[in-house]
ZABA-684355 format. One record per residue: z, y, x of N, C-alpha, C in turn; residue number from 1; residue in three letters. Coordinates in steps of 0.001 Angstrom, whole numbers, plus 500000, padded with zeros to 6 digits. Layout:
BEGIN
<site><n_zz>Z</n_zz><n_yy>Y</n_yy><n_xx>X</n_xx><ca_zz>Z</ca_zz><ca_yy>Y</ca_yy><ca_xx>X</ca_xx><c_zz>Z</c_zz><c_yy>Y</c_yy><c_xx>X</c_xx><n>NUM</n><res>ALA</res></site>
...
This chain:
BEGIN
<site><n_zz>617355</n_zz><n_yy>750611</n_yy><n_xx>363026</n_xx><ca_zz>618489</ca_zz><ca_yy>749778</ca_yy><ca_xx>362619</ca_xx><c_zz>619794</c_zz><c_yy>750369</c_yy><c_xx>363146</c_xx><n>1</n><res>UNK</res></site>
<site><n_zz>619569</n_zz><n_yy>751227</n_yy><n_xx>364337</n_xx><ca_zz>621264</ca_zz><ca_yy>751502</ca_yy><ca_xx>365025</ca_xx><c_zz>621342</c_zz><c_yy>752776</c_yy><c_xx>364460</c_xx><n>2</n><res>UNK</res></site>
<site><n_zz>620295</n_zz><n_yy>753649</n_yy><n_xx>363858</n_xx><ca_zz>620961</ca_zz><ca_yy>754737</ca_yy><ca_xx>363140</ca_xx><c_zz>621569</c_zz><c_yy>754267</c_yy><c_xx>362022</c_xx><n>3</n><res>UNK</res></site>
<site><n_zz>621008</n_zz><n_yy>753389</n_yy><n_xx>360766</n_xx><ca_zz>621737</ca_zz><ca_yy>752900</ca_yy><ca_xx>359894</ca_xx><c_zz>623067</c_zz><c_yy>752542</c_yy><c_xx>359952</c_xx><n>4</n><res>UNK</res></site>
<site><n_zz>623395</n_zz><n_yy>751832</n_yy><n_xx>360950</n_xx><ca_zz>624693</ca_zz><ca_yy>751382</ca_yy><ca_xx>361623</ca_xx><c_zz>625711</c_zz><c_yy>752532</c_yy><c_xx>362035</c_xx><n>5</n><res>UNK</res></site>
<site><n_zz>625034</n_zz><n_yy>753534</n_yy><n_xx>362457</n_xx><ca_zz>625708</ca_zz><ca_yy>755023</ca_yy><ca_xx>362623</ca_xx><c_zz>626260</c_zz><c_yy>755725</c_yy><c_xx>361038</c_xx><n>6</n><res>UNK</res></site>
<site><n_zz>625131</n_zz><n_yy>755551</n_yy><n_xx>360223</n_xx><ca_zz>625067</ca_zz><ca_yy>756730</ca_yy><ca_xx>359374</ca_xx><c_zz>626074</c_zz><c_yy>756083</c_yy><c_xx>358318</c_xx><n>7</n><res>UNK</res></site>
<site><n_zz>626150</n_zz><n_yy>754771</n_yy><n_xx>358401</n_xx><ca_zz>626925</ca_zz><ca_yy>753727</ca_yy><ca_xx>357120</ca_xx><c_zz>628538</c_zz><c_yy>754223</c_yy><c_xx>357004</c_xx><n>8</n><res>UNK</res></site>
<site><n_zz>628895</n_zz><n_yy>754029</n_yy><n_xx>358188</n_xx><ca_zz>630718</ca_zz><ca_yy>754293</ca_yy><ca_xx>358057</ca_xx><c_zz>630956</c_zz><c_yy>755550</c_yy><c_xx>357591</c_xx><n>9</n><res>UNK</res></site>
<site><n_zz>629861</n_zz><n_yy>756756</n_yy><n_xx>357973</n_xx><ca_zz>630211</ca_zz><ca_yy>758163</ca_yy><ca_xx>357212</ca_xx><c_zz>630274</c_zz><c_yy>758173</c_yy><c_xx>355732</c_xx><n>10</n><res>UNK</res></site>
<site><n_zz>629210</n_zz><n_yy>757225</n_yy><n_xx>355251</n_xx><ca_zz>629109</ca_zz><ca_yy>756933</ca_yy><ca_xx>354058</ca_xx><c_zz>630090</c_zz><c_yy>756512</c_yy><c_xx>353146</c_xx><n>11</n><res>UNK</res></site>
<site><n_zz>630592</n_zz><n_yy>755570</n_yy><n_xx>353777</n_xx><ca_zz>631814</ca_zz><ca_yy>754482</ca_yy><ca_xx>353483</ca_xx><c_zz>632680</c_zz><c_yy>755541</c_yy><c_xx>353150</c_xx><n>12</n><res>UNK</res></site>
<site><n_zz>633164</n_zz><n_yy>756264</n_yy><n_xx>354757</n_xx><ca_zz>634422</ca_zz><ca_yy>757528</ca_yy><ca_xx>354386</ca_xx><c_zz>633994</c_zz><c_yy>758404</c_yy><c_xx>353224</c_xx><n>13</n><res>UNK</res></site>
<site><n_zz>633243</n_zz><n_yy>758744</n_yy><n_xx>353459</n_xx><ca_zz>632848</ca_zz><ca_yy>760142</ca_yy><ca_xx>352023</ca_xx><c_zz>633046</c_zz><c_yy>759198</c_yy><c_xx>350618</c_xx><n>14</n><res>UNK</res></site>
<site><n_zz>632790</n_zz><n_yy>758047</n_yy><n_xx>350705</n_xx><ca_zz>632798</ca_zz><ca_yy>757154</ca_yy><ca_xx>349231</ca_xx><c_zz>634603</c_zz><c_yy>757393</c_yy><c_xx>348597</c_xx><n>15</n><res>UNK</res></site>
<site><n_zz>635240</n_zz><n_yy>756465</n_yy><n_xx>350104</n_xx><ca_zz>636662</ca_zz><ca_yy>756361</ca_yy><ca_xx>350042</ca_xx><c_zz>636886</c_zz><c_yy>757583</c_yy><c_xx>349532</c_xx><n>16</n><res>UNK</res></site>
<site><n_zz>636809</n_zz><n_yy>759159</n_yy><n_xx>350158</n_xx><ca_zz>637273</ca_zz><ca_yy>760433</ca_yy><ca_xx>350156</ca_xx><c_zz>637136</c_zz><c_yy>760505</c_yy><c_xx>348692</c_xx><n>17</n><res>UNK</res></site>
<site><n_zz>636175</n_zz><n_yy>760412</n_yy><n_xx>348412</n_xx><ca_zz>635737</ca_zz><ca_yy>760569</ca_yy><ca_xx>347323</ca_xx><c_zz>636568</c_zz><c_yy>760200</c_yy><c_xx>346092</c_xx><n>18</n><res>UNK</res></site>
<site><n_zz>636620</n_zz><n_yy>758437</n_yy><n_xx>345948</n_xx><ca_zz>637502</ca_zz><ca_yy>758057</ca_yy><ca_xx>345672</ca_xx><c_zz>638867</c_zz><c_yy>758259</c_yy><c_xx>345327</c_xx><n>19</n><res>UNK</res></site>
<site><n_zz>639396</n_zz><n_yy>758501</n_yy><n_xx>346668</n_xx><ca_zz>640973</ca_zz><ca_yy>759138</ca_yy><ca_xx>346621</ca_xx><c_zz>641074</c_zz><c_yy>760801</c_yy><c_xx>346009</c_xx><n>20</n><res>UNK</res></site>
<site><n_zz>640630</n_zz><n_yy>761425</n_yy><n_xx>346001</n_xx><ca_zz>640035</ca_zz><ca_yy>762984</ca_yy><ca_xx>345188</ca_xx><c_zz>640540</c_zz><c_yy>762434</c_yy><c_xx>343790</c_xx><n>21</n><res>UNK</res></site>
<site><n_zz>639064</n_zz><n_yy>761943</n_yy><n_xx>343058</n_xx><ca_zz>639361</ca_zz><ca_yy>761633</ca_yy><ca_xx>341604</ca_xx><c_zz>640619</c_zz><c_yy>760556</c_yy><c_xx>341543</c_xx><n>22</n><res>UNK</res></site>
<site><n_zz>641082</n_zz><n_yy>760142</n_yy><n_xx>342337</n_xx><ca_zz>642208</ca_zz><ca_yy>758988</ca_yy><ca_xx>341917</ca_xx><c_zz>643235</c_zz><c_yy>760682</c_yy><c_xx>341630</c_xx><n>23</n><res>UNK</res></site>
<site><n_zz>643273</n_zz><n_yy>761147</n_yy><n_xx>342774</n_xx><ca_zz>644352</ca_zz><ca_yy>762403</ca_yy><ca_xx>342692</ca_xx><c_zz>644161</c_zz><c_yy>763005</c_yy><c_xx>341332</c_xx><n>24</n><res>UNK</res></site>
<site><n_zz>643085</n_zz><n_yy>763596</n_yy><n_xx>341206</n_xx><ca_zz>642552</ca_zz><ca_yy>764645</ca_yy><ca_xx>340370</ca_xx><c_zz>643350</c_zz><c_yy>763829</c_yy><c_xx>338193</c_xx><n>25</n><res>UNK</res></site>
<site><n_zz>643089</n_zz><n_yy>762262</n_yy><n_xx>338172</n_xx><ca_zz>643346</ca_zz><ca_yy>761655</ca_yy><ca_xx>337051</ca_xx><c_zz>644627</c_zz><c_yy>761638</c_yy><c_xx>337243</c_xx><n>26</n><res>UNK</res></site>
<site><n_zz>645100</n_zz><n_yy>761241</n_yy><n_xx>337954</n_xx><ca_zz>646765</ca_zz><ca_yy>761741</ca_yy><ca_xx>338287</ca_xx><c_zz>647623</c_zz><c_yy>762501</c_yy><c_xx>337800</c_xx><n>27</n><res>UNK</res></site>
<site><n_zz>647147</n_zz><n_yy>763525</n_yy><n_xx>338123</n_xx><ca_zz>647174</ca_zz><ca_yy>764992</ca_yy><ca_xx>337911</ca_xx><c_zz>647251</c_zz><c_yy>765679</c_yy><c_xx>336719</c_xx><n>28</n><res>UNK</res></site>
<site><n_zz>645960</n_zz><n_yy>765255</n_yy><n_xx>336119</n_xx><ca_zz>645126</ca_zz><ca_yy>765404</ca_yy><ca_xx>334546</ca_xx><c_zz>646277</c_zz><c_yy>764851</c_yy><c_xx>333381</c_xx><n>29</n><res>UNK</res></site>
<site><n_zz>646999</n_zz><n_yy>763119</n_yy><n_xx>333762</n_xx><ca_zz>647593</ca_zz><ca_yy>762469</ca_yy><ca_xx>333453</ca_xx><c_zz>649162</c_zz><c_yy>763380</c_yy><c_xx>333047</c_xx><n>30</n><res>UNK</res></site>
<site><n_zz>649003</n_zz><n_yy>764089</n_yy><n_xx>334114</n_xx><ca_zz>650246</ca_zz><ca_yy>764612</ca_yy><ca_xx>334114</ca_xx><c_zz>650885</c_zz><c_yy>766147</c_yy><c_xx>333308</c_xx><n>31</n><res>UNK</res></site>
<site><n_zz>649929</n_zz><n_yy>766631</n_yy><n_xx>333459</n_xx><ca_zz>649869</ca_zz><ca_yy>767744</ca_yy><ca_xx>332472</ca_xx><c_zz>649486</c_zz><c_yy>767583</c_yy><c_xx>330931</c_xx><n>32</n><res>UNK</res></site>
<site><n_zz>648697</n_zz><n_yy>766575</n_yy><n_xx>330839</n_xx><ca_zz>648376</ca_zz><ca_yy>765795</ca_yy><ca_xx>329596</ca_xx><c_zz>649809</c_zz><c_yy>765492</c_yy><c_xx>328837</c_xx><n>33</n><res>UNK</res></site>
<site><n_zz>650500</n_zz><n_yy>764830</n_yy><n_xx>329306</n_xx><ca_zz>651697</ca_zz><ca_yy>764079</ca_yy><ca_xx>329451</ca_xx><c_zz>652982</c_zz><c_yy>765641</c_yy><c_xx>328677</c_xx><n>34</n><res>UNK</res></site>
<site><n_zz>652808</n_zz><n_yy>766766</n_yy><n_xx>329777</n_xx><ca_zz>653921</ca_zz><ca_yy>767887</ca_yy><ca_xx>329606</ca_xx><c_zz>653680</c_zz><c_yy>768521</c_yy><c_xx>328379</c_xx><n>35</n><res>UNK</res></site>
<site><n_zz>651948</n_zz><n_yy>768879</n_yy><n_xx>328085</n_xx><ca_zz>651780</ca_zz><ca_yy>769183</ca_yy><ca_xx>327175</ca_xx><c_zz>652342</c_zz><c_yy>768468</c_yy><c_xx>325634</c_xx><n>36</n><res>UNK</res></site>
<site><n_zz>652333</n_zz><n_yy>767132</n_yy><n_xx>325741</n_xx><ca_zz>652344</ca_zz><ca_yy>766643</ca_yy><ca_xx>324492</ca_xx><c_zz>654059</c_zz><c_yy>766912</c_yy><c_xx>324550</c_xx><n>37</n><res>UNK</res></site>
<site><n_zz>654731</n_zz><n_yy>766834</n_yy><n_xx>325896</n_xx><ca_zz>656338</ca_zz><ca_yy>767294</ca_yy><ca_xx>325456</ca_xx><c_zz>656631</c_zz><c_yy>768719</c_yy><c_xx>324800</c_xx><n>38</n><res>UNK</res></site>
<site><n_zz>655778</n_zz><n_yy>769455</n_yy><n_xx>325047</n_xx><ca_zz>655602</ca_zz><ca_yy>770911</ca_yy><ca_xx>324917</ca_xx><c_zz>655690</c_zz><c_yy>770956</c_yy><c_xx>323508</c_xx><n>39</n><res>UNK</res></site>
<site><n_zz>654325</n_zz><n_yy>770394</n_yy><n_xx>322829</n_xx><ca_zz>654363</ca_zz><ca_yy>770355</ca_yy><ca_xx>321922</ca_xx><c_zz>655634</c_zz><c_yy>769488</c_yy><c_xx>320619</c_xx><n>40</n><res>UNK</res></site>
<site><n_zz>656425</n_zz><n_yy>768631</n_yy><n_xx>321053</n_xx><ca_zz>657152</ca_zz><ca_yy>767977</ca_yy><ca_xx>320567</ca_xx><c_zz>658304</c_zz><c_yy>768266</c_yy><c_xx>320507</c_xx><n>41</n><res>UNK</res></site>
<site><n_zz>658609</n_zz><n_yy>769825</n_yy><n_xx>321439</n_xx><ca_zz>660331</ca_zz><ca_yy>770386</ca_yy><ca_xx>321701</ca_xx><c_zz>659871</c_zz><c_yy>771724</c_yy><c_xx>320741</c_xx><n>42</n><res>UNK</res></site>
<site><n_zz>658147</n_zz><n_yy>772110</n_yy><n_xx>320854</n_xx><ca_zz>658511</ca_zz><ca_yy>773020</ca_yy><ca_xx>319660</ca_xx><c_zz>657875</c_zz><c_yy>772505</c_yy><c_xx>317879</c_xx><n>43</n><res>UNK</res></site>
């Protein structure tokens, strides 16, 4: 039971990490998505 209790919060963080990554990564994606379609619309 007290390793579980150990091993959980690493878990938790790597989830969060995880999380915040793809939050960045769609962000990102969003954003070049975004330049492109200006790209395309100035030529």
């Amino acid at each position: 039971m007290r390793s579980f209790v150990v091993i959980q919060p690493i878990n938790l963080e790597r989830f969060l990490s995880f999380q915040e990554v793809s939050h960045i990564l769609y962000t990102y994606e969003m954003l070049i998505s975004s330049l492109f379609v200006l790209v395309i619309a100035l030529l």
